[in-house]
C-alpha positions as CSV (number, residue, x, y, z in Angstrom):
1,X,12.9,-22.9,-5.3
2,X,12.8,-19.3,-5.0
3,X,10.2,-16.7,-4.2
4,X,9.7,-13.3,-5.3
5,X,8.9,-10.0,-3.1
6,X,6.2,-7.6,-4.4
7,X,8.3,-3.9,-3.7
8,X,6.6,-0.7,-3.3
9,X,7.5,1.7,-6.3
10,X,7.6,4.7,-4.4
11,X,10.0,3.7,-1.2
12,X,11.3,0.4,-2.3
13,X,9.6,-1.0,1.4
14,X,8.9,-5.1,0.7
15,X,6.1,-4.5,3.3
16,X,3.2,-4.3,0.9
17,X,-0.1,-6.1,1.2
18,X,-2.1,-7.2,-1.9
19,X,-5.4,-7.8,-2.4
20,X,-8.0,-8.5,-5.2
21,X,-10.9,-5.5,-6.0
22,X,-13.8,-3.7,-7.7
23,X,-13.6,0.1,-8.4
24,X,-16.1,2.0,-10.6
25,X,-13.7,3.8,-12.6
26,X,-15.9,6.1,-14.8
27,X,-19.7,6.4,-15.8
28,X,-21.2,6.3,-19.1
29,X,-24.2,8.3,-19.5
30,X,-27.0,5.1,-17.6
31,X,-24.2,2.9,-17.5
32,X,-21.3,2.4,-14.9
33,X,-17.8,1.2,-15.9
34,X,-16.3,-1.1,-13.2
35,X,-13.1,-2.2,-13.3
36,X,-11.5,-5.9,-11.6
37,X,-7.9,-6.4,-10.5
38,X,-5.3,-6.3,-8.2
39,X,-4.8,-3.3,-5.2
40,X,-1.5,-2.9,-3.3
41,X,-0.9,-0.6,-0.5
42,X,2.4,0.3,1.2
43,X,2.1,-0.3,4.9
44,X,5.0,2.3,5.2
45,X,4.6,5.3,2.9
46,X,1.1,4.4,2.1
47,X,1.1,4.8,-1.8
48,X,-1.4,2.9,-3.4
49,X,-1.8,1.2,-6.8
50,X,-4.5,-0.5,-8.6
51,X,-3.7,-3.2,-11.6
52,X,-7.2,-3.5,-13.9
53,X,-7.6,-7.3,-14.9
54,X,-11.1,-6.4,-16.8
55,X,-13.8,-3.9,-17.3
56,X,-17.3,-4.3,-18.1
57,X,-20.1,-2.3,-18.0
58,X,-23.5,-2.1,-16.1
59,X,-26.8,-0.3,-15.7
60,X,-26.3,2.4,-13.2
């Protein structure tokens, strides 16, 4: 059975490490938007990307 490669968008390098995060992505007066998902990072060109799974919202 076969696998798949994760390929970096910007250089086309398979050498991309993945990872799962939190980023706050914007504030809301008190509150803080966060955001879950998925960050990759090129280990050769070093461009970054960020996939948002959810967002939710607490008390800053």
């Amino acid at each position: 059975m076969g696998g798949f490669k994760i390929i970096c968008s910007q250089c086309g390098s398979d050498k991309v490490i993945e990872k799962s995060g939190k980023n706050k992505i914007d504030r809301l007066g008190k509150r803080v938007k966060y955001a879950e998902g998925i960050e990759r990072q090129c280990l050769d060109c070093d461009n970054e990307s960020f996939v948002i799974h959810r967002t939710w919202c607490e008390k800053g």
